[in-house]
C-alpha positions as CSV (number, residue, x, y, z in Angstrom):
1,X,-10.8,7.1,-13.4
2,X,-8.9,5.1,-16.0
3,X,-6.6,3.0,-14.9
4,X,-3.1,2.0,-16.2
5,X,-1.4,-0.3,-14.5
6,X,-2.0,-4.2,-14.3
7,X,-3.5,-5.4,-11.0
8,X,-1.8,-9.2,-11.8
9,X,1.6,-10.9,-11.9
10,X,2.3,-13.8,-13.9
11,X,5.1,-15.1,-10.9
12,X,5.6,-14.2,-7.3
13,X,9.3,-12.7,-6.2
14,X,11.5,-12.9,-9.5
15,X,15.1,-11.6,-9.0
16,X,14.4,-11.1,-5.5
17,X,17.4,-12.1,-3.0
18,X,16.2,-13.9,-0.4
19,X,19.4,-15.3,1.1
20,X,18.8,-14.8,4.8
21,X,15.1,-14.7,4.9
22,X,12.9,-16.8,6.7
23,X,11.9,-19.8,4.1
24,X,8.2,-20.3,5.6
25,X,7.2,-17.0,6.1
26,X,7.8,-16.0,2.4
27,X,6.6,-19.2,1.1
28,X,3.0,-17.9,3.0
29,X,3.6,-14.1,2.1
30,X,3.6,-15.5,-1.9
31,X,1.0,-17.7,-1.3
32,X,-1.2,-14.6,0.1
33,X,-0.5,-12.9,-2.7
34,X,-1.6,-14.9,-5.2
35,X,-1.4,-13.3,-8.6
36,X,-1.9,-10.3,-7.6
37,X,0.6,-7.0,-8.4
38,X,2.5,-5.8,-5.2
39,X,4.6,-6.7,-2.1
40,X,4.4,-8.1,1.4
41,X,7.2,-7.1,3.7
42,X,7.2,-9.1,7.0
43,X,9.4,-7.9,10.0
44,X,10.7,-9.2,13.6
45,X,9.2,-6.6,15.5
46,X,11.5,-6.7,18.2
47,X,15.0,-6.7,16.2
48,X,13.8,-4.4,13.1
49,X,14.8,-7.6,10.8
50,X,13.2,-7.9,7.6
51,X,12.1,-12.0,7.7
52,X,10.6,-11.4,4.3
53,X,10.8,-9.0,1.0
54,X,8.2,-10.5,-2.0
55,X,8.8,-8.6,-4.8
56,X,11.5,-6.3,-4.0
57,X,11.7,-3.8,-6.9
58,X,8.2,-3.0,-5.1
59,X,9.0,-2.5,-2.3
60,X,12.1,-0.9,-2.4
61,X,10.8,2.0,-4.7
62,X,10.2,5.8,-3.6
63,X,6.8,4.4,-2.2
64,X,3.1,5.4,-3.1
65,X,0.3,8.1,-1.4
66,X,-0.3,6.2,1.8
67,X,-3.6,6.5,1.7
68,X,-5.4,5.8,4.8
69,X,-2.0,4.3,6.7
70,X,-1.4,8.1,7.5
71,X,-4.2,7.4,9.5
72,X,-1.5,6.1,11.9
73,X,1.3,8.9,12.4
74,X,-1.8,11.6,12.7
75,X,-3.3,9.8,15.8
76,X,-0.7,9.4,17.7
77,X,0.4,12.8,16.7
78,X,-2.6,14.1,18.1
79,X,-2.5,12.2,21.4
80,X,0.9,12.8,21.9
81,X,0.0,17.1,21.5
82,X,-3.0,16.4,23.7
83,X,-5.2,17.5,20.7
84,X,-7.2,14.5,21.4
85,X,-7.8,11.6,24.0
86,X,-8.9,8.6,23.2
87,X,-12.6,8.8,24.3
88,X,-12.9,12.8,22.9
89,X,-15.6,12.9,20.8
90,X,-14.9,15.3,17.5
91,X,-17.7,17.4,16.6
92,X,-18.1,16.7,12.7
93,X,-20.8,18.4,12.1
94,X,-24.2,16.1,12.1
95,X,-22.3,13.4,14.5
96,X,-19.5,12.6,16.5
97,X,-16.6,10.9,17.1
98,X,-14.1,9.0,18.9
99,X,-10.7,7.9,18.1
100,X,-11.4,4.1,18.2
101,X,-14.4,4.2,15.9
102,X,-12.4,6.9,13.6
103,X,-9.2,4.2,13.0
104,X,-11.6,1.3,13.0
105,X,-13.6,2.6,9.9
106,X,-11.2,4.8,9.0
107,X,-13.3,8.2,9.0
108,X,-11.9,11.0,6.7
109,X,-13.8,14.0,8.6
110,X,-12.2,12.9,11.6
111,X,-8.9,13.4,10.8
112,X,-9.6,16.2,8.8
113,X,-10.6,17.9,11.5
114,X,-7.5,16.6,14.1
115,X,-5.1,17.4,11.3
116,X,-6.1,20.9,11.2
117,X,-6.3,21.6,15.1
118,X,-2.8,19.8,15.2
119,X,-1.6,22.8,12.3
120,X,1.0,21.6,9.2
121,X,4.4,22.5,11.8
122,X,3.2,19.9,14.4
123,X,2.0,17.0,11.6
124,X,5.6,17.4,10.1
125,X,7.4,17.2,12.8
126,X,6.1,14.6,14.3
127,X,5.9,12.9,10.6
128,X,10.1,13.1,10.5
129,X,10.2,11.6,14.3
130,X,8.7,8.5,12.9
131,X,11.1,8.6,9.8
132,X,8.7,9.3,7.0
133,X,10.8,11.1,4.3
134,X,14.0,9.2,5.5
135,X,15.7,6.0,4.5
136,X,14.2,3.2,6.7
137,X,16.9,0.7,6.4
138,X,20.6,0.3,7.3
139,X,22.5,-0.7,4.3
140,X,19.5,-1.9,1.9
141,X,20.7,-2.2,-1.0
142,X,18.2,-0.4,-3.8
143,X,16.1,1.1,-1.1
144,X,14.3,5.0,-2.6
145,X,13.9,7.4,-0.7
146,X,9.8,8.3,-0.1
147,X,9.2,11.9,1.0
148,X,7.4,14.0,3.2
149,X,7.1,17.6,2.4
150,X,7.8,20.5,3.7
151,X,5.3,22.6,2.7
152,X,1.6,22.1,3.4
153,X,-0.9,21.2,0.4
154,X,-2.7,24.6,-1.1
155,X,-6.0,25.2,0.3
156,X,-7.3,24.7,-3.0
157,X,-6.4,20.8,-2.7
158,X,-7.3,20.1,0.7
159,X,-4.5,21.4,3.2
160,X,-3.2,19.6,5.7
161,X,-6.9,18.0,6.1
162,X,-6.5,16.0,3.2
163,X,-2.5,15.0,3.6
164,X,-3.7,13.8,7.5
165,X,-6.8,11.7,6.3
166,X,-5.2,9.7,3.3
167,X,-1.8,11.5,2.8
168,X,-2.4,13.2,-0.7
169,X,1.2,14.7,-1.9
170,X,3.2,12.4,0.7
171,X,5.0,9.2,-0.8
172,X,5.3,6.2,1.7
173,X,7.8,3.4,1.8
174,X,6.4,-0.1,2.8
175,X,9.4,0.1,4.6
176,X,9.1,3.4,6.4
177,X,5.6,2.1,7.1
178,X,6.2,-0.8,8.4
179,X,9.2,0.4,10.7
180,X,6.9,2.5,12.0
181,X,4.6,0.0,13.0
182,X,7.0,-2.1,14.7
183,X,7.8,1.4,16.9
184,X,3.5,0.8,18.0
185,X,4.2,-2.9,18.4
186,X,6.9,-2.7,20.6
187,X,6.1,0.0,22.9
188,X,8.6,2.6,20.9
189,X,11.7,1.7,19.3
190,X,12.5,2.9,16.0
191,X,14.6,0.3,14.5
192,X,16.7,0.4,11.5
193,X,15.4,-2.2,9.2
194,X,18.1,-4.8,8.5
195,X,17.6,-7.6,5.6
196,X,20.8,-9.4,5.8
197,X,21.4,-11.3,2.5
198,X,25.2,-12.7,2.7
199,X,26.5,-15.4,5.4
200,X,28.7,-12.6,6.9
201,X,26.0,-10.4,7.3
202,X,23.3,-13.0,8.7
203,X,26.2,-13.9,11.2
204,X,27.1,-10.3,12.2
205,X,23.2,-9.0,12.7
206,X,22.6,-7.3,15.6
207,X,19.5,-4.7,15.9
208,X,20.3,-0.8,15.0
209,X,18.0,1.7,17.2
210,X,17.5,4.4,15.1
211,X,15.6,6.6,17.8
212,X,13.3,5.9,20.8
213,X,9.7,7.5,20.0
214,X,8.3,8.6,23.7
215,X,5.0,7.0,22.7
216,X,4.7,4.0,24.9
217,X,2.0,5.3,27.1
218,X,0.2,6.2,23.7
219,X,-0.4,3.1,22.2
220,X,-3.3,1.1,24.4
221,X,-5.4,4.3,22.9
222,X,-4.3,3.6,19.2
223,X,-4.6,0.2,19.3
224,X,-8.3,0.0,20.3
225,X,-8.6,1.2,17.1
226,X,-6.6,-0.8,15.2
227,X,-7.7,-4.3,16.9
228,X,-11.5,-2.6,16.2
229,X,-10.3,-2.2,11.9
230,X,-10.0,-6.0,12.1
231,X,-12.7,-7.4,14.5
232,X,-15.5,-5.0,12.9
233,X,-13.8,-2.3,10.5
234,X,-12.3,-2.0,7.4
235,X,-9.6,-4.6,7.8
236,X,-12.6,-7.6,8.9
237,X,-11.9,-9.5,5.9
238,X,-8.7,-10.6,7.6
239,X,-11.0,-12.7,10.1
240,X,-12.9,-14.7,7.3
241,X,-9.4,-16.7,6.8
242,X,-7.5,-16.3,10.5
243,X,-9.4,-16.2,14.1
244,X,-6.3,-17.5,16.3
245,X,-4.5,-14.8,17.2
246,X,-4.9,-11.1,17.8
247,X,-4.3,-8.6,15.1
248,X,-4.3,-4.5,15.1
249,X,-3.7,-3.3,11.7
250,X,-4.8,0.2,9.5
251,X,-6.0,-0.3,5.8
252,X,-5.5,2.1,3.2
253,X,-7.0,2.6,-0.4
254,X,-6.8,5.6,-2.6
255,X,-5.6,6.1,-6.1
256,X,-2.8,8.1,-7.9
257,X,-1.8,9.6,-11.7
258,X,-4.1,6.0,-12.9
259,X,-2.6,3.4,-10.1
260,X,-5.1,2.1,-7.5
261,X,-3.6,1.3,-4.1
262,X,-4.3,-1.0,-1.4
263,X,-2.4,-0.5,2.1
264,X,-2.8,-2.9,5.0
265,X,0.0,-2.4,7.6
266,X,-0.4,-5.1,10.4
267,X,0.9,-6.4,13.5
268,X,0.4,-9.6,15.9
269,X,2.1,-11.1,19.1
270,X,2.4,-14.7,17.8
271,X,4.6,-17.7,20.0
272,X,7.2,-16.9,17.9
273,X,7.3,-12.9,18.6
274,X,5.9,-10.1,17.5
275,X,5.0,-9.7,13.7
276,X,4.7,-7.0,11.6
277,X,3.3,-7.3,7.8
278,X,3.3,-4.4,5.5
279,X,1.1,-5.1,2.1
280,X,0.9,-2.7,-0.5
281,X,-0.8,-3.9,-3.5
282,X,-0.8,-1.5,-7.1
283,X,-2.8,-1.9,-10.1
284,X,-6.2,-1.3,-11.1
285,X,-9.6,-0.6,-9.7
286,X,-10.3,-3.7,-8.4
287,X,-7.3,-3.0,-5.3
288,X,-8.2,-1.8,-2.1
289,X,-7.1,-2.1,1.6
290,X,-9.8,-4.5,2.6
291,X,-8.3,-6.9,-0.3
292,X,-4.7,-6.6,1.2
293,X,-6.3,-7.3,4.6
294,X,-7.6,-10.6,3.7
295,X,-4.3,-11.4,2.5
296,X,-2.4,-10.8,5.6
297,X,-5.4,-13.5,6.6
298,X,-4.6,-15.5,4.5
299,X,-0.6,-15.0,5.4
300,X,-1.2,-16.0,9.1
301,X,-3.4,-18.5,7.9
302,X,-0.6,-20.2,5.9
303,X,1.6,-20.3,8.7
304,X,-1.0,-21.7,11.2
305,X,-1.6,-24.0,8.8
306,X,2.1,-25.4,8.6
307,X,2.3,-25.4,12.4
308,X,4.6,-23.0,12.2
309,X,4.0,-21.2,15.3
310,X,4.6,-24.3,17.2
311,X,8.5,-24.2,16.8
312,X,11.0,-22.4,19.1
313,X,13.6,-21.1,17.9
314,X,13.3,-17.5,17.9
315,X,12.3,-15.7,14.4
316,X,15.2,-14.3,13.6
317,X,17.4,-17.0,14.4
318,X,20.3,-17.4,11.5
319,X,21.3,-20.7,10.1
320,X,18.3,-22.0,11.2
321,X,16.5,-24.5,8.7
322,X,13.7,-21.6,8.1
323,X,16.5,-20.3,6.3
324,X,16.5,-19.8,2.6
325,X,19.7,-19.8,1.5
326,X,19.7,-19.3,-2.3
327,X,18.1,-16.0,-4.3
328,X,14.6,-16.5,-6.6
329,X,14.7,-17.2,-10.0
């Protein structure tokens, strides 16, 4: 395939507002990046507050194929329908398997195969429950809409095989995603996202429940998988810059109309709450989800690094001095 679109950026954030954001957490979200073309969206798992948007225009656009992240809605679709248990092996003709091994490696056969037994009707509804095709934010300014659709791919291009194993004809939000993610990291709360960006609004927040997803009892069996992606999988680069703390994330990497992307959706109980990092990364050949993995390393490394996880005050505190008060140039 030829490819069209840059894989580098000469600067990091420009004409992002980052009034309200947490100062350290996007200082290490630009240093994972590097020079590399894309965003890193960090979120307070527990409030649905956006700590930190890099590059904004990125990651406030109508989104990109999901590739692989799709992964993520599909099995706990599946479990939810009792289509599959975690330990069910799926017959996929020559071998088998599980739902741990199929996240951690992130097996296309396999959820082929679940997507089809699970049917289009069931994949889209539960798709809209965990507010794909729908704004994820209250109040973002800028924020597109991505969509889900309402009609299944034609045989011809893969069905609804090929939209559940890396989400061809769906458009993703780094948002949507990693709202969605945050519902897994704390046991099922669909937050609004909120990235307050004036003193008014930093002193007003106060989280917004969108919906309660009943997929609590769900998640030990998803994130087996996920914690298997970065110990052994397709998201182990992550461990070559950050051992300390436990992280259960999904890559993705497919490519689009000559754009290359690289998902890695993330999140990690640290002393300071639960994080969640979103990293979508567009460009050429040379991104792929193992390549944003090693960046959220590198993200949590940064942070280790500046001790940061050995303050108190909680992560979404306002008017703390994490605060960065003025916009990027």
């Amino acid at each position: 395939m030829r490819y069209t679109t840059s894989s580098f950026l000469a600067q990091q954030g420009v004409g992002d507002i980052t009034a309200g954001e947490d100062a350290s957490i996007r200082a290490a979200a630009i240093e994972a990046l590097g020079n590399i073309h894309g965003t890193a969206v960090v979120i307070d798992a527990s409030t649905g507050r956006i700590l930190s948007m890099v590059n904004q225009r990125i990651a406030l656009a109508p989104g990109a194929e999901p590739c692989s992240t799709i992964k993520l809605t599909v099995g706990m679709a599946a479990l939810s329908e009792g289509v599959i248990t975690r330990d069910r092996m799926v017959n996929l003709g020559g071998f088998r398997l599980n739902l741990t091994e199929a996240l951690a490696h992130s097996n296309n056969l396999y959820f082929e195969e679940v997507g089809r037994e699970l049917g289009f009707t069931r994949v889209h509804r539960y798709a809209r429950l965990f507010g794909l095709g729908e704004l994820a934010g209250y109040n973002i300014p800028g924020e597109q809409l991505g969509t889900y659709p309402d009609h299944e791919l034609p045989a011809s291009e893969g069905g609804v095989g090929r939209m559940c194993s890396f989400g061809q004809g769906v458009s993703l939000t780094p948002l949507q995603l990693g709202a969605y993610v945050a519902a897994i990291a704390n046991d099922g709360t669909l937050y609004y996202l909120q990235h307050p960006t004036t003193p008014q609004q930093i002193a007003d927040f106060h989280p917004r429940v969108k919906r309660l997803l009943p997929i609590a009892r769900f998640i030990p069996d998803m994130q087996d998988g996920m914690a298997g992606a970065v110990e052994y999988g397709t998201a182990r680069s992550l461990r070559l810059s950050f051992r300390e703390l436990p992280v259960f994330g999904k890559t993705g990497t497919c490519s689009n109309d000559g754009t290359r992307f690289g998902w890695f959706a993330s999140y990690s109980d640290t002393p300071r709450g639960t994080l969640v990092t979103v990293f979508l990364l567009e460009g050429g050949g040379d991104l792929y989800g193992p390549l944003a993995a090693g960046m959220t390393g590198k993200f949590y490394r940064a942070l280790w690094d500046s001790h940061y996880f050995e303050e108190t005050a909680p992560l979404e505190a306002a008017g703390s001095p994490a605060l960065d008060a003025q916009p990027a140039h």
